[in-house]
Backbone as CSV, one residue per row, in Angstrom:
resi,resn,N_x,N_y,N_z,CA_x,CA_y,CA_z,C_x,C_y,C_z
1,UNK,56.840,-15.928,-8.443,57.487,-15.234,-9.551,57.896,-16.204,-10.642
2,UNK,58.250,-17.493,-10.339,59.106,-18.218,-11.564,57.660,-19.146,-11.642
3,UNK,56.521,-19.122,-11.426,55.160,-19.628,-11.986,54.784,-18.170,-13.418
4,UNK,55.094,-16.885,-12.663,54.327,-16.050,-13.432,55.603,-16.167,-14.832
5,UNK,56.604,-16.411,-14.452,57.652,-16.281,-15.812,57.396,-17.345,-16.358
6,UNK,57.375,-18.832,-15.760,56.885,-20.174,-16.606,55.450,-19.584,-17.671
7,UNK,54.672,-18.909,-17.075,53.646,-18.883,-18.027,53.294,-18.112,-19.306
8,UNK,54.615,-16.987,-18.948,54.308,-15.645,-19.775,55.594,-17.000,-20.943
9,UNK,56.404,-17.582,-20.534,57.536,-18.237,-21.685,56.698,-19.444,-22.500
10,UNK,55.231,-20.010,-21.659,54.311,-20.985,-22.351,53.684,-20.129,-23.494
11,UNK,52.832,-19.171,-22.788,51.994,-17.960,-23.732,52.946,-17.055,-24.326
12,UNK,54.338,-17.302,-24.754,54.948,-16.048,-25.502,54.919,-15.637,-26.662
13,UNK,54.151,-16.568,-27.405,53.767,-16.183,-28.839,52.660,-15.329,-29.026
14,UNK,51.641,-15.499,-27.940,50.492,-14.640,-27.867,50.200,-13.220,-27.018
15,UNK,51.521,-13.436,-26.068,51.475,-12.530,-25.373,52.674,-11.415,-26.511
16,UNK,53.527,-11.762,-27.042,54.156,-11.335,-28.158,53.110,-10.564,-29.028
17,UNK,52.116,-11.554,-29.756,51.216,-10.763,-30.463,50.367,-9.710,-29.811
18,UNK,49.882,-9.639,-28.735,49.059,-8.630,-28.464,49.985,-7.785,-27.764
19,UNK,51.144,-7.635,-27.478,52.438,-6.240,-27.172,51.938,-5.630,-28.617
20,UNK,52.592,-6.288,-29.206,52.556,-5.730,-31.212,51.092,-5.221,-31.505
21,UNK,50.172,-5.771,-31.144,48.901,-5.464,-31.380,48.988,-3.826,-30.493
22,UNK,49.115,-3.610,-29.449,48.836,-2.669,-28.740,50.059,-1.309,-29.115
23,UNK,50.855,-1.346,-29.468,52.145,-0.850,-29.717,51.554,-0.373,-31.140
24,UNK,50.849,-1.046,-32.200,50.417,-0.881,-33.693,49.686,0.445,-33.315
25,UNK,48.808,0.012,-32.657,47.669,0.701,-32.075,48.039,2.034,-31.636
26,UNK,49.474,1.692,-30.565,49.615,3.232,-29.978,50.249,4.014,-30.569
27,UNK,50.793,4.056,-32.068,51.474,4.134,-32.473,50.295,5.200,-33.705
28,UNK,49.907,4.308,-34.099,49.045,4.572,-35.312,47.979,5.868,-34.327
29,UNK,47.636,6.147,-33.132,46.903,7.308,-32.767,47.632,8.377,-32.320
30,UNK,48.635,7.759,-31.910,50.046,9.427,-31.783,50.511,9.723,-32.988
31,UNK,50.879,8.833,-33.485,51.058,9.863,-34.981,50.265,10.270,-36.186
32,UNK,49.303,10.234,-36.104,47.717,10.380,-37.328,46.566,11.255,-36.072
33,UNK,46.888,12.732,-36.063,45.885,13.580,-35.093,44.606,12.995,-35.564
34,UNK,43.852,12.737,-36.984,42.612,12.041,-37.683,42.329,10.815,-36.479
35,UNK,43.067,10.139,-36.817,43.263,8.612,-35.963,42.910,9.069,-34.843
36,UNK,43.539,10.029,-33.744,43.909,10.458,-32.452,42.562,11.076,-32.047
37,UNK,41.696,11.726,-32.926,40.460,12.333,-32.683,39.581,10.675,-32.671
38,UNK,39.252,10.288,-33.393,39.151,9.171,-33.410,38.739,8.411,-31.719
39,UNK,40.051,8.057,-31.621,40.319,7.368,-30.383,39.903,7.898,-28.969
40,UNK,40.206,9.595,-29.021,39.650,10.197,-27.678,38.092,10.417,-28.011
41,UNK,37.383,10.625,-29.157,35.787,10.165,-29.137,34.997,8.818,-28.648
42,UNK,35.779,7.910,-29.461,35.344,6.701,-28.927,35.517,6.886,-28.033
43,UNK,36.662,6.599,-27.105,36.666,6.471,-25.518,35.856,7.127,-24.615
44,UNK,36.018,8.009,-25.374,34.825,8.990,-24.539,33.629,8.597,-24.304
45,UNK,33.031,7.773,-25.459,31.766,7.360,-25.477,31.395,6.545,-24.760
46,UNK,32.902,5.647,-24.742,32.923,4.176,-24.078,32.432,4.614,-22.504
47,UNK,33.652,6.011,-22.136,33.441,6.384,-20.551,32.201,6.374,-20.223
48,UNK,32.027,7.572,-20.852,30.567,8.027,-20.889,29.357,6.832,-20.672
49,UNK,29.229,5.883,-21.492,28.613,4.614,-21.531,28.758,3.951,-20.175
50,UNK,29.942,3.459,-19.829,30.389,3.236,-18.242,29.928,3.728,-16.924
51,UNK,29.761,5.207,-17.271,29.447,6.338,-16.229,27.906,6.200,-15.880
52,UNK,27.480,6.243,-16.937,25.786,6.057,-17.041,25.196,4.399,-16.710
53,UNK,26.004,3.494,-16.904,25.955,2.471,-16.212,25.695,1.981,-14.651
54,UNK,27.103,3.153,-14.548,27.288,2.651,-12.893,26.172,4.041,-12.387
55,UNK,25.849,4.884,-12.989,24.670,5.571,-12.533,23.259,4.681,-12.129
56,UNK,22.641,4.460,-13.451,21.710,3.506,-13.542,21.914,2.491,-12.149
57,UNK,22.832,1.823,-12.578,22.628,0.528,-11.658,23.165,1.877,-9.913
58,UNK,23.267,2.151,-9.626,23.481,2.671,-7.934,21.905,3.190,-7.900
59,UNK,20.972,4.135,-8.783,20.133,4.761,-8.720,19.236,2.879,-8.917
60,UNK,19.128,1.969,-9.235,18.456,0.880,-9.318,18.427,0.315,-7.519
61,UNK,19.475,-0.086,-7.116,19.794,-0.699,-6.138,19.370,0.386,-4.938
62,UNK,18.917,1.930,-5.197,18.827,2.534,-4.233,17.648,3.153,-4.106
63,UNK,16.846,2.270,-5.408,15.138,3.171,-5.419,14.428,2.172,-4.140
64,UNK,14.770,0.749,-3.922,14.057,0.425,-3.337,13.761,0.523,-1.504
65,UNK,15.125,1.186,-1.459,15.489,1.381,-0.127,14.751,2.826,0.276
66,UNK,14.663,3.769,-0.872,13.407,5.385,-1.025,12.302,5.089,-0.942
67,UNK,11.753,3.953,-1.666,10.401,4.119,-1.525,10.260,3.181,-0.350
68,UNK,10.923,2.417,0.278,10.401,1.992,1.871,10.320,3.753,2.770
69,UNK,11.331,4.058,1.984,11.539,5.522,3.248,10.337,6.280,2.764
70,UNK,10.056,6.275,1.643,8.430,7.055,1.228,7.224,6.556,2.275
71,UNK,7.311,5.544,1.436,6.341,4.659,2.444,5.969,4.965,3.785
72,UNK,7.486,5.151,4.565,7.013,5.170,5.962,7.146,6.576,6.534
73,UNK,7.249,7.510,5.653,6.719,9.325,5.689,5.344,9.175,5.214
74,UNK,4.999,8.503,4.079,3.243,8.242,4.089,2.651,8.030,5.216
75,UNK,3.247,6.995,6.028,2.394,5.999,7.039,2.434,6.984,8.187
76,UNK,3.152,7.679,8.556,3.324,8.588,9.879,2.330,10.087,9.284
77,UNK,1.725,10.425,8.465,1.211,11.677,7.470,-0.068,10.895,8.178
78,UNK,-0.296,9.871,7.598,-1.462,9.086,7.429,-2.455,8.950,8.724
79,UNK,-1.466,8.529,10.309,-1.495,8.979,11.408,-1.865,9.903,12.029
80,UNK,-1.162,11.029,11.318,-1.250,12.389,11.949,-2.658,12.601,11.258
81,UNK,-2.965,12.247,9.815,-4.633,12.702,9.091,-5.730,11.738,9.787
82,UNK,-5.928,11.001,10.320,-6.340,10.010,11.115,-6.793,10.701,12.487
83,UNK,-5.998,11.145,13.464,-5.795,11.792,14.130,-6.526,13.143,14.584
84,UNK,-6.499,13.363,13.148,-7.296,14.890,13.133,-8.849,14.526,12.675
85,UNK,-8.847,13.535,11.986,-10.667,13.116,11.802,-11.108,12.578,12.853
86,UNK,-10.245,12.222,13.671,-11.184,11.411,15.046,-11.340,13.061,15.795
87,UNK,-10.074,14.085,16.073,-10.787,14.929,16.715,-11.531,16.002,16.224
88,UNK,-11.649,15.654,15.005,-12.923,16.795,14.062,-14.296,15.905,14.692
89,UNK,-14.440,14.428,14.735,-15.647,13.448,14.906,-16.027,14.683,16.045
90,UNK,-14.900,14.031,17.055,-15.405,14.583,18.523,-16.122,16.065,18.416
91,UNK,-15.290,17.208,17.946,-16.230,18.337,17.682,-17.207,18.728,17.113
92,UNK,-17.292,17.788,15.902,-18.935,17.887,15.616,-19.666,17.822,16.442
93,UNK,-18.988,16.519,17.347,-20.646,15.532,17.692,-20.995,14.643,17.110
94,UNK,-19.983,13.668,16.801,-20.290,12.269,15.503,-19.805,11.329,16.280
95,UNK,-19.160,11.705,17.496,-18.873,10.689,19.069,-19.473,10.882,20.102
96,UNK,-19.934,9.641,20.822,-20.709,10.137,22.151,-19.478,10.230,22.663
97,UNK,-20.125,10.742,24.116,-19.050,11.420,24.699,-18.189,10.797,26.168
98,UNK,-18.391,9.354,25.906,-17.171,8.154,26.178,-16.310,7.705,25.059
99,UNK,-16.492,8.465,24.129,-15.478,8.044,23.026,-13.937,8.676,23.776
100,UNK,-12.807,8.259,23.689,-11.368,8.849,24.224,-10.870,9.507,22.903
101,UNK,-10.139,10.626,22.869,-9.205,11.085,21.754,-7.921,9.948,21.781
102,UNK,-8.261,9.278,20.619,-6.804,8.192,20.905,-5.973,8.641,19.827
103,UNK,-4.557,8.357,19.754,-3.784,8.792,19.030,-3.835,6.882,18.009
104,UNK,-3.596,7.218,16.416,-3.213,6.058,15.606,-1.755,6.211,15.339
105,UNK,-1.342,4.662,14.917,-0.034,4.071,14.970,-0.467,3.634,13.138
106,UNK,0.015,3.781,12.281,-0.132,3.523,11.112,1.549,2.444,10.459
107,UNK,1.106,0.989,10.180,2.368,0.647,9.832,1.906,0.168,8.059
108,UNK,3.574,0.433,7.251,3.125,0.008,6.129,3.451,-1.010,5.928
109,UNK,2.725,-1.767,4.826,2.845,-3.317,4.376,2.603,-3.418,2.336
110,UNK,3.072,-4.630,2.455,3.055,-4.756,1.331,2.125,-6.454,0.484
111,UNK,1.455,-5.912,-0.415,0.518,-7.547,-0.576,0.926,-8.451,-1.260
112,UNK,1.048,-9.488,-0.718,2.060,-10.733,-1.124,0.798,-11.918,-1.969
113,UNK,-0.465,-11.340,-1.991,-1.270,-12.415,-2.006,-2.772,-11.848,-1.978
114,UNK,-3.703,-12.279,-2.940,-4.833,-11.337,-2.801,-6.029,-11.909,-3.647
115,UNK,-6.391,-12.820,-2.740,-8.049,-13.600,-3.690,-9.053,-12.752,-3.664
116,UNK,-9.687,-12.950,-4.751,-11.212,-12.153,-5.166,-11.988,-13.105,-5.814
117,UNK,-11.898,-14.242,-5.953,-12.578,-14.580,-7.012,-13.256,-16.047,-5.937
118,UNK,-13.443,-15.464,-4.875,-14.221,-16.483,-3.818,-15.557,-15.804,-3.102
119,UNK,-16.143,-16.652,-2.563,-17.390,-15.675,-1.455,-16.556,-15.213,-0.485
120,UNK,-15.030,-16.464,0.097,-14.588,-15.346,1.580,-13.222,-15.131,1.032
121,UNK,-13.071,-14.019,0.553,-11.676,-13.343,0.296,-10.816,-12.960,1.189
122,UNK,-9.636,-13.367,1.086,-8.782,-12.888,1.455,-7.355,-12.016,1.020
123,UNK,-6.893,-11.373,1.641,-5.640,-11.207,1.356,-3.893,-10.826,2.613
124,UNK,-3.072,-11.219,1.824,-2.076,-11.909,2.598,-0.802,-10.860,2.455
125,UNK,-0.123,-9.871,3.643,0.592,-9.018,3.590,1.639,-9.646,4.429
126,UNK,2.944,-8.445,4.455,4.455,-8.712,4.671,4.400,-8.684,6.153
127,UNK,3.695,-8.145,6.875,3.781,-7.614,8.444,2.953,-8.915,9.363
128,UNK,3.979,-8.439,10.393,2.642,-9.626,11.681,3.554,-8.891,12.430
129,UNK,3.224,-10.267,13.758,3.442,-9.807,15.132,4.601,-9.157,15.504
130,UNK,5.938,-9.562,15.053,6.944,-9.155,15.355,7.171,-7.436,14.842
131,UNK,6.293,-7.384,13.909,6.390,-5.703,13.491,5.080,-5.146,13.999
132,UNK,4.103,-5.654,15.089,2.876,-5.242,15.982,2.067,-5.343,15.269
133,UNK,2.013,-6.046,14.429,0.283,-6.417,13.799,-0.401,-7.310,15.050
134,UNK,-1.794,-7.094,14.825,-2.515,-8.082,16.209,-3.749,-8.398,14.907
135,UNK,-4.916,-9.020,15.448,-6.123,-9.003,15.004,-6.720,-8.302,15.045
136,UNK,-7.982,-7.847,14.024,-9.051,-6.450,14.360,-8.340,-5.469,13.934
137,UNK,-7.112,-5.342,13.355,-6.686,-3.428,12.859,-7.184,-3.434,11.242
138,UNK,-6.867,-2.292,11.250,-7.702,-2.330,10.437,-6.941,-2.118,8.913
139,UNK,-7.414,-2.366,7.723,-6.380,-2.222,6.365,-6.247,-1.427,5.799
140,UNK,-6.125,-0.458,5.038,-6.476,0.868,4.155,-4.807,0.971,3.169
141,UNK,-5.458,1.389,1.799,-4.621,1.585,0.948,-4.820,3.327,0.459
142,UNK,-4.048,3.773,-0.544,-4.034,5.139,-0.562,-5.033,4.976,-1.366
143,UNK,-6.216,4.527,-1.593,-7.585,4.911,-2.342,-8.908,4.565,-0.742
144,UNK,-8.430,3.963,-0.220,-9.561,3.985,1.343,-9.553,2.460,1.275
145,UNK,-10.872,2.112,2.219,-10.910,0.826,2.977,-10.534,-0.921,2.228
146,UNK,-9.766,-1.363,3.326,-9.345,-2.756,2.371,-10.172,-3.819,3.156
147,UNK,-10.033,-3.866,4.136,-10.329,-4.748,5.256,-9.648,-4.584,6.485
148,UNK,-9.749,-5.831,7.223,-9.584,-6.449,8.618,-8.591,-7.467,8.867
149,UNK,-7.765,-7.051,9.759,-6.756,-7.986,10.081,-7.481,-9.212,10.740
150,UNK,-7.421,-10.807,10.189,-7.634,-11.354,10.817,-7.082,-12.341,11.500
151,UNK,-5.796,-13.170,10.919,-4.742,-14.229,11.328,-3.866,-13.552,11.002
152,UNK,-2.561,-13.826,12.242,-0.967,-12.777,12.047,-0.128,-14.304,12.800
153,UNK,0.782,-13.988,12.018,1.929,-15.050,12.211,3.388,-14.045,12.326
154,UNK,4.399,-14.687,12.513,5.095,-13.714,13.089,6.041,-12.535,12.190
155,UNK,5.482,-12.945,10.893,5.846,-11.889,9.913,4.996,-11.771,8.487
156,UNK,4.032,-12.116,8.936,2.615,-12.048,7.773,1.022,-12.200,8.610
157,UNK,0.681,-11.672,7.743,-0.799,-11.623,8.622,-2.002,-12.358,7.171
158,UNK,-3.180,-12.170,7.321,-3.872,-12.467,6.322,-5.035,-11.786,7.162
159,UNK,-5.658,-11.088,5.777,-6.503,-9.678,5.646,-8.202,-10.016,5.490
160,UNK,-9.485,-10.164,6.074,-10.672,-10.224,6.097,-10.960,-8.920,4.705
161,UNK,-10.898,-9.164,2.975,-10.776,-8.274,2.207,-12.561,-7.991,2.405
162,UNK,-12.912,-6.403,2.215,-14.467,-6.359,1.855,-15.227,-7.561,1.225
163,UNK,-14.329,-7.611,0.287,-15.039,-8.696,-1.094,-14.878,-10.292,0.023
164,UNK,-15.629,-10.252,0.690,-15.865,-11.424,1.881,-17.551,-11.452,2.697
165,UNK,-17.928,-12.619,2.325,-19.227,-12.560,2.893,-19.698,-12.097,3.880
166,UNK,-18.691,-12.398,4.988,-18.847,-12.052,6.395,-18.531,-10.945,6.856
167,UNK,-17.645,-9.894,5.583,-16.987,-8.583,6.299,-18.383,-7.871,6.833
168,UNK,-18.237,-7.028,7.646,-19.105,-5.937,7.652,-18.709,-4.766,8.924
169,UNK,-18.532,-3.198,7.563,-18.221,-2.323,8.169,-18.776,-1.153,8.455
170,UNK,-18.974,-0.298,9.816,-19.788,0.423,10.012,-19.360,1.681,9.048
171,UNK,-19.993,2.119,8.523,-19.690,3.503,7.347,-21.401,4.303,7.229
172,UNK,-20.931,5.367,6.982,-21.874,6.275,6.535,-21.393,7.337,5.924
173,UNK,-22.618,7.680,5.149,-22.646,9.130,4.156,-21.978,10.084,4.515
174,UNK,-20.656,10.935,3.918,-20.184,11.872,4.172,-20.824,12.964,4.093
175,UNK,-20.680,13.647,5.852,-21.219,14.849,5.800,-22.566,15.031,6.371
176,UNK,-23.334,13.219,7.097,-24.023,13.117,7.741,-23.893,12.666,8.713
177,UNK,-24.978,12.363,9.872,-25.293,11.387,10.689,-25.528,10.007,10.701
178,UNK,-26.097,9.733,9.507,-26.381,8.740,8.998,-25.498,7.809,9.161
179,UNK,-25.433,6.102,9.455,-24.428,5.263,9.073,-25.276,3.810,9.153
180,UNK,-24.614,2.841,8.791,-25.184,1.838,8.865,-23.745,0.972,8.644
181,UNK,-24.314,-0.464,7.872,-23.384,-1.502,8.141,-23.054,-1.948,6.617
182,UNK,-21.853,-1.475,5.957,-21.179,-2.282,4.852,-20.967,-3.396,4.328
183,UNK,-21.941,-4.572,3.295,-21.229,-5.771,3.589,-21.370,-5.999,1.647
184,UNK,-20.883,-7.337,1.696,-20.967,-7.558,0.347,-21.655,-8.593,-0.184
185,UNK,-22.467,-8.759,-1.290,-23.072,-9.666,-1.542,-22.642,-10.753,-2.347
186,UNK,-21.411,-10.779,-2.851,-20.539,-11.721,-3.548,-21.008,-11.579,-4.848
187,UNK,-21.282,-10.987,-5.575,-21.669,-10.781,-7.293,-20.523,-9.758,-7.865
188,UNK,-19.894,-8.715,-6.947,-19.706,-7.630,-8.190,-18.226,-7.367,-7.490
189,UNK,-17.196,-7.316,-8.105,-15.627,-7.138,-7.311,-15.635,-5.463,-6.929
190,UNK,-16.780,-4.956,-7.754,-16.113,-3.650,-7.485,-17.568,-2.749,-6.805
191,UNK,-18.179,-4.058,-6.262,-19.695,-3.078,-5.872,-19.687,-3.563,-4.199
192,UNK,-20.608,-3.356,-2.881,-20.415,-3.383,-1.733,-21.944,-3.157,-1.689
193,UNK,-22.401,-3.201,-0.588,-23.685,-2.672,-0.876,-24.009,-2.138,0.718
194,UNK,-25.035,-1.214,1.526,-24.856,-0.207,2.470,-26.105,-0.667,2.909
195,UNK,-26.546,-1.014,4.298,-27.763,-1.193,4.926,-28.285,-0.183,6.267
196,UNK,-29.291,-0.182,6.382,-29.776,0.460,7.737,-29.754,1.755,7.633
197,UNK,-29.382,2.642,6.534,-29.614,3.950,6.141,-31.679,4.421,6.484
198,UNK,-32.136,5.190,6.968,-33.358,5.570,6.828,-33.641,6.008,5.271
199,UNK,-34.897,6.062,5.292,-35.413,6.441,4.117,-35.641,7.864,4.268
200,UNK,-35.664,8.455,5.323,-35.800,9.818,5.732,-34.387,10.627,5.626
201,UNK,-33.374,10.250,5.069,-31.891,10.266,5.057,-32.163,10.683,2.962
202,UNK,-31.391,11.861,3.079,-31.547,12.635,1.756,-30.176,12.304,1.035
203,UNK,-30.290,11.501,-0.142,-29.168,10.606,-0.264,-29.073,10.829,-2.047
204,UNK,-28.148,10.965,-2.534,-27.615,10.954,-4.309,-27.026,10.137,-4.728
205,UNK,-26.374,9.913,-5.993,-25.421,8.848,-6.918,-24.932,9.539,-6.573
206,UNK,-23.662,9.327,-6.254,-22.105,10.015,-6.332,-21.771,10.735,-4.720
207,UNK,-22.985,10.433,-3.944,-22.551,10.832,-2.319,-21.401,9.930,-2.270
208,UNK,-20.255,9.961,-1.106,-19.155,9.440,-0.974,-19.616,8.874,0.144
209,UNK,-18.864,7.309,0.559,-19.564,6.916,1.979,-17.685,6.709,2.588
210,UNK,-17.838,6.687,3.685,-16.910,6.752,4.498,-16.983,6.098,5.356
211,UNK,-15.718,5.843,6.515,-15.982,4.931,7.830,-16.543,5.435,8.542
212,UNK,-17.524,4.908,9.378,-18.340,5.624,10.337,-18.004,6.395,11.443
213,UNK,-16.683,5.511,11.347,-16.032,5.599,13.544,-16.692,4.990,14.444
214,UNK,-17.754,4.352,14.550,-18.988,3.392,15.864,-17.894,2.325,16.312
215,UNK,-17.495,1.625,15.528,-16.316,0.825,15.763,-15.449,1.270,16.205
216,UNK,-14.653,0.281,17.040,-13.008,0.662,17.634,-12.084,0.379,16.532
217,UNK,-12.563,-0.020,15.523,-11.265,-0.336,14.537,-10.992,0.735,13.429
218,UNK,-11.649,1.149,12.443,-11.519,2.168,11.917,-11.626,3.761,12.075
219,UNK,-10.758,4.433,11.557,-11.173,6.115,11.812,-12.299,6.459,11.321
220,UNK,-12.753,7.610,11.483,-13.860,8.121,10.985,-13.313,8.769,10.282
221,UNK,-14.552,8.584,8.741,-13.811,9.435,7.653,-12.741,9.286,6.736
222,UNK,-12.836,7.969,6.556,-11.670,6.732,5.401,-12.749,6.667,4.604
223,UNK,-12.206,7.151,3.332,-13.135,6.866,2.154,-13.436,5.232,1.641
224,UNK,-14.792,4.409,1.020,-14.694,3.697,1.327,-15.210,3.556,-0.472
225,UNK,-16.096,4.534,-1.124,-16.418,4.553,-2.270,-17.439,5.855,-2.255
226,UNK,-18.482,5.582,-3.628,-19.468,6.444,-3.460,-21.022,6.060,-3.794
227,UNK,-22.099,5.853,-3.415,-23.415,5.667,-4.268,-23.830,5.836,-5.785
228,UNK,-23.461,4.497,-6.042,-23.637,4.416,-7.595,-25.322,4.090,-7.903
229,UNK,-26.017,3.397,-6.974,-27.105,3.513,-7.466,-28.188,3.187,-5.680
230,UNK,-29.406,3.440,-6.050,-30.224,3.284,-4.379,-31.621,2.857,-5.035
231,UNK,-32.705,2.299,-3.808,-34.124,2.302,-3.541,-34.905,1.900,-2.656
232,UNK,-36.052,2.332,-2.364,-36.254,2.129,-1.075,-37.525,0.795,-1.397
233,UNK,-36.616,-0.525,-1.391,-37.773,-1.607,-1.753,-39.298,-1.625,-0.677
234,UNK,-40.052,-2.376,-1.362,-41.470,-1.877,-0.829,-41.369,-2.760,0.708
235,UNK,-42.430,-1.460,1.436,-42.505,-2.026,2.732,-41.325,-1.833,3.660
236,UNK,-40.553,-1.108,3.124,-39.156,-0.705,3.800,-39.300,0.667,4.338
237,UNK,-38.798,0.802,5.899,-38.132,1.913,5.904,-36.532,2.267,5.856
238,UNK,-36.209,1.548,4.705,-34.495,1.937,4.446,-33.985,1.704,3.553
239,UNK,-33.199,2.049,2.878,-32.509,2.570,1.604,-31.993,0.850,1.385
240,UNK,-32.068,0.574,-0.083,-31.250,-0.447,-0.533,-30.057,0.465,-1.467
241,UNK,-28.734,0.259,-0.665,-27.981,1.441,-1.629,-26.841,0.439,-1.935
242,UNK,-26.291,0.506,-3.386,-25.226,-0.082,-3.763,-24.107,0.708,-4.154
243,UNK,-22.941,0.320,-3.247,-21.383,1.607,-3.491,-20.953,1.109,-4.273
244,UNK,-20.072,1.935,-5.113,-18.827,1.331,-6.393,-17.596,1.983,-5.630
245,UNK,-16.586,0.894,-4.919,-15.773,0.722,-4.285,-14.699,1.633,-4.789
246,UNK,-13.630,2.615,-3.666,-12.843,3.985,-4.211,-11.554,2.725,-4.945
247,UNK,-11.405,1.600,-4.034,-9.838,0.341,-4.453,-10.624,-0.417,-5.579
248,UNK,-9.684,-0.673,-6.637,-9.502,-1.641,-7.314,-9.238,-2.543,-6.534
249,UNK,-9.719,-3.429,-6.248,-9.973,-4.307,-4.993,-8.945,-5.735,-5.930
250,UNK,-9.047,-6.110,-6.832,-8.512,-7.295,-7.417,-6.683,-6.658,-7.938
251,UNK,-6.725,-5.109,-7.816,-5.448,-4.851,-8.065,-4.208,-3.609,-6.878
252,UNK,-4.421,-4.346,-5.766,-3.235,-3.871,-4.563,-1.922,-4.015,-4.412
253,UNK,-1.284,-3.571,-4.010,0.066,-3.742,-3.709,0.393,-2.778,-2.462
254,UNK,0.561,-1.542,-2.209,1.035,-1.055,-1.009,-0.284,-0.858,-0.286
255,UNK,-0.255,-1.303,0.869,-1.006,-0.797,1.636,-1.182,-0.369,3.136
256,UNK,-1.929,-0.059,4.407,-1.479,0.342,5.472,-2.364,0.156,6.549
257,UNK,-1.719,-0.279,8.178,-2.117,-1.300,8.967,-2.391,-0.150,9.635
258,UNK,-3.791,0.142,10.411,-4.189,0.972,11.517,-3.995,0.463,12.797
259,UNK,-3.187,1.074,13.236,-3.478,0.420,15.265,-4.106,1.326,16.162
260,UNK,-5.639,1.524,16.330,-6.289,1.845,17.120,-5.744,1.474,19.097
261,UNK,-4.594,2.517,19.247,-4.075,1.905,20.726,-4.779,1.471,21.797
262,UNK,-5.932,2.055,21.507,-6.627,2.092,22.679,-8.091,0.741,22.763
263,UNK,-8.113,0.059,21.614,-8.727,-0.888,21.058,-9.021,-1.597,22.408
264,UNK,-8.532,-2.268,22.750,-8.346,-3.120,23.667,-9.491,-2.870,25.211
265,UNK,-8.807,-1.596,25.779,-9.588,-1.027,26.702,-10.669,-0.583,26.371
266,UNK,-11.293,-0.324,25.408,-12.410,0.179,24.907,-13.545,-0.929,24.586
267,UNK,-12.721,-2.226,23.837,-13.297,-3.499,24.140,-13.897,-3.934,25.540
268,UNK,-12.905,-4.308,25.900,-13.228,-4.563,27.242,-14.406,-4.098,28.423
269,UNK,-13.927,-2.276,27.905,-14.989,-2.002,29.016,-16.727,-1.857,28.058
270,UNK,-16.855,-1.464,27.244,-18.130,-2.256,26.259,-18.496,-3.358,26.733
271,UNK,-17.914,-4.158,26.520,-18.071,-5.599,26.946,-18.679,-5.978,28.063
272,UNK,-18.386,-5.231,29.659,-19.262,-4.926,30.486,-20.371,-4.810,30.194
273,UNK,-20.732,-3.756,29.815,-22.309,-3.654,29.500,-22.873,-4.932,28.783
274,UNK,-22.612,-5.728,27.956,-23.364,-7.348,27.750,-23.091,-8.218,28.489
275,UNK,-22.799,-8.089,29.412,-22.909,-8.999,30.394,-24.362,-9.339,31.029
């Protein structure tokens, strides 16, 4: 107490002036209603200004915590649509019939990192082991196929992107039998190109190609692009077909980790048979 009185008797000339200052003030809006309108507008504005502040900033600090929660109502949707194309495969008849109805585990991630401008591309997301990433799952963004999980550390992984010499994914023509093997030839960021199609296979610009399902890693029926152009070079019996990719492949950010559960056992017992 005799610190706070030492200081107000150091500052008493100024603390003097702004009493008087405030007293002028309260004085001059209680008695002048002009003045008094005045004063409850401004303030108002001021509130008002304040209010919308602390709006803004709570609605700032709380978008990012929604769209994780978006995100992971996408990723469980995504599952359940997954889910239902493997058991549409099975009822066609687009699975032999050791294929298992497996249920998918869909986790979301986010891309921290993303080369294109190499022959082996990669790219580098938020998830690994500790949130169940393994090797071999598979990548997909909300436009279709990204790649292949290939190195996971215990909270990042790094992604085998299409745009990689070595990718190659089983896909075929939506709406056929048809499939073959996806790979890329390193010239075009936004082209892929499709092999082992027959020439006896009735094929357009603008057919959509999709994941095949032959693989344990992808669903059947992940859009992957569509046939921008084809021919059947001489002496061939099979389509030279080039896709124009559904991802902006050089521009990602959310995207989503497939876990085929049953991967493993399905490996394995395959694997038997090359022995």
């Amino acid at each position: 107490m005799g610190r706070l009185l030492e200081l107000l008797f150091k500052w008493r000339s100024e603390v003097l002036l702004v009493f008087l200052v405030l007293l002028a003030l309260g004085l001059t809006v209680t008695q002048s209603s002009h003045q008094k309108a005045i004063w409850l507008s401004s303030s108002g504005n001021v509130m008002g200004s304040i209010h919308r502040f602390n709006s803004n900033t709570a609605a700032y600090f709380t978008l990012k915590k929604r769209n994780n929660q978006l995100q992971e109502e996408n990723a469980q949707l995504r599952a359940s649509l997954y889910q239902a194309q493997f058991e549409k495969a099975l009822i066609d008849g687009s699975f032999a019939s050791s294929d298992t109805l497996t249920p998918y585990e869909v986790i979301p991630a986010k891309v921290v990192k993303n080369s294109v401008l190499r022959k082996r591309n990669y790219i580098t997301i938020n998830k690994g082991s500790k949130q169940g990433v393994t090797a071999d799952m598979a990548v997909t963004s909300d436009q279709g196929v990204i790649g292949i999980i290939e190195q996971v550390s215990e909270n990042y992984s790094t992604v085998m992107s299409l745009l990689h010499e070595e990718s190659s994914i089983n896909a075929s023509i939506k709406g056929s039998a048809y499939f073959g093997s996806l790979v890329w030839n390193g010239k075009k960021l936004d082209r892929c190109q499709l092999s082992d199609i027959p020439k006896t296979a009735t094929i357009q610009i603008g057919d959509s190609i999709v994941t095949g399902g032959m693989s344990s890693i992808f669903p059947p029926g992940i859009l992957i692009g569509q046939i921008s152009q084809f021919s059947v070079p001489q002496n061939s019996s099979f389509y030279s077909i080039e896709v124009s990719l559904s991802n902006e492949m050089p521009n990602l950010s959310q995207v989503y980790i497939i876990n085929h559960r049953d991967q493993s056992e399905r490996r394995t017992l395959e694997s038997l048979n090359d022995e």
